[in-house]
C-alpha positions as CSV (number, residue, x, y, z in Angstrom):
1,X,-5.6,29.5,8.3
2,X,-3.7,29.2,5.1
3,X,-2.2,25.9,6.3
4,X,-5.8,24.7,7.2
5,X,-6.8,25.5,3.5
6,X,-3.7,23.6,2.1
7,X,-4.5,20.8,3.8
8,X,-8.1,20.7,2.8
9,X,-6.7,21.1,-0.7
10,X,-4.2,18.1,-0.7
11,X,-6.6,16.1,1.0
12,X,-9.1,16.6,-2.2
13,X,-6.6,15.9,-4.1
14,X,-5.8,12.9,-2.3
15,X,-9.2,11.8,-2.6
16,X,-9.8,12.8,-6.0
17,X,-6.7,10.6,-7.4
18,X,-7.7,7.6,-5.5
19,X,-11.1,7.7,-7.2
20,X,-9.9,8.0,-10.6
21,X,-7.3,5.3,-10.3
22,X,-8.2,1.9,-9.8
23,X,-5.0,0.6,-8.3
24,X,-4.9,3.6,-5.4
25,X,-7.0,3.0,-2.2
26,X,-8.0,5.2,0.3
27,X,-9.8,3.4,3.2
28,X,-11.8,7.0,4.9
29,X,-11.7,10.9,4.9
30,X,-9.1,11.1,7.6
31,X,-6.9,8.3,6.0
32,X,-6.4,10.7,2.8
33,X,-5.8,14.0,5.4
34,X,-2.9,11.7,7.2
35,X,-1.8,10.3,3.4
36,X,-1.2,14.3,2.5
37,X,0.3,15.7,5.9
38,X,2.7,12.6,5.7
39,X,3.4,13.1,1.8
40,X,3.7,16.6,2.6
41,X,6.5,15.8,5.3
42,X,8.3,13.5,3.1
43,X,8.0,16.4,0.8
44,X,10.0,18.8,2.7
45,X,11.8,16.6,4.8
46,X,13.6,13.7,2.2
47,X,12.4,14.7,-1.6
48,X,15.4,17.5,-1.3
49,X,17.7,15.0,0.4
50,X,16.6,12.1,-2.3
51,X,16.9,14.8,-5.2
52,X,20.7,15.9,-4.1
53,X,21.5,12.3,-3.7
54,X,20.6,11.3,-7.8
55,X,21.7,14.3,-9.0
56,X,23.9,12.6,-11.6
57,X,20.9,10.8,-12.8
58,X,18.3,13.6,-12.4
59,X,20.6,15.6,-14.7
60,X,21.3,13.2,-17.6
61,X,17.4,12.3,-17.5
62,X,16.6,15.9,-18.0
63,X,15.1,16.2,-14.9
64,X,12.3,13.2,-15.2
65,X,14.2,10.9,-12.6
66,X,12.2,13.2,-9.7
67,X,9.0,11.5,-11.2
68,X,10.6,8.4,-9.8
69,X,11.5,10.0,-6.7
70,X,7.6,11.1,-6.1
71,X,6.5,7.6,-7.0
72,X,9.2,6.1,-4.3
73,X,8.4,8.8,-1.7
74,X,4.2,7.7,-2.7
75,X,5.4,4.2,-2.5
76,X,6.6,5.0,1.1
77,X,3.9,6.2,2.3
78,X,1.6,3.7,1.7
79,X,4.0,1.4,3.9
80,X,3.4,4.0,6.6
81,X,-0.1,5.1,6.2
82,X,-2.7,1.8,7.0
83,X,-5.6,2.1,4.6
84,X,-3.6,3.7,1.9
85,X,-3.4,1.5,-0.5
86,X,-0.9,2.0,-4.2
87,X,-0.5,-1.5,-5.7
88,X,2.1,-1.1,-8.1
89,X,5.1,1.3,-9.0
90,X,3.1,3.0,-12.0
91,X,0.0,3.5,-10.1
92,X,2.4,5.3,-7.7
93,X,4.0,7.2,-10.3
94,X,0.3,8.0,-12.1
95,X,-0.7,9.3,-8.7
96,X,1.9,11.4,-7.8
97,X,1.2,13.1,-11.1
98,X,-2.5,13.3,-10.8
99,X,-2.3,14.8,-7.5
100,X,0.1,17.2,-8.8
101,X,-1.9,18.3,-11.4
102,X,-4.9,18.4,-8.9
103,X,-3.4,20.2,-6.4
104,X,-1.9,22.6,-9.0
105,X,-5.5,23.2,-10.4
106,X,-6.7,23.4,-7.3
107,X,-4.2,25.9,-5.9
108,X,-5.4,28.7,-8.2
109,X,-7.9,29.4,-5.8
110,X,-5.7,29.9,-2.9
111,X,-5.3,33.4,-2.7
């Protein structure tokens, strides 16, 4: 059940960010669930992979490189997901921070 509510929860987020920035498109309801169980995957499955791989640079960047690494991982998805739509490299990185902050909002009510 918790997973179900998670899920909900990214897919507002999803939506929400799309709506608030002009150069994000999300074609339907499902298109935004798919766009967070595949950002989610990514998530797990390559961020830690991508993150071990430019440690160097994550380290002498204090740590901001991984906003690049969200906005490449958002970047990818929108190659993968049709109807997803992130026209440029800052409206992928603006994204991956306004869903962040979203979801973290968001996730205070997930008890």
């Amino acid at each position: 059940m918790k997973l179900l509510f998670n899920l909900i929860l990214n897919t507002v987020s999803v939506l929400v960010a799309a709506y608030i920035l002009p150069g994000v498109d999300v074609a339907s309801y499902l298109t935004a669930a798919v766009v967070a169980i595949v950002l989610g995957t990514l998530n797990t499955f390559v961020k830690p992979i991508l993150v071990f791989l430019t440690l160097p640079i994550t380290f002498i960047t204090l740590g901001l490189f991984t906003l690049v690494i969200n906005a490449v991982l958002v970047l990818l998805v929108a190659m993968l997901v049709p109807g997803f739509v992130v026209v440029s490299f800052w409206y992928a990185l603006l994204f991956s921070i306004v869903v962040s902050l979203i979801g973290s909002f968001l996730g205070m009510f997930n008890n």
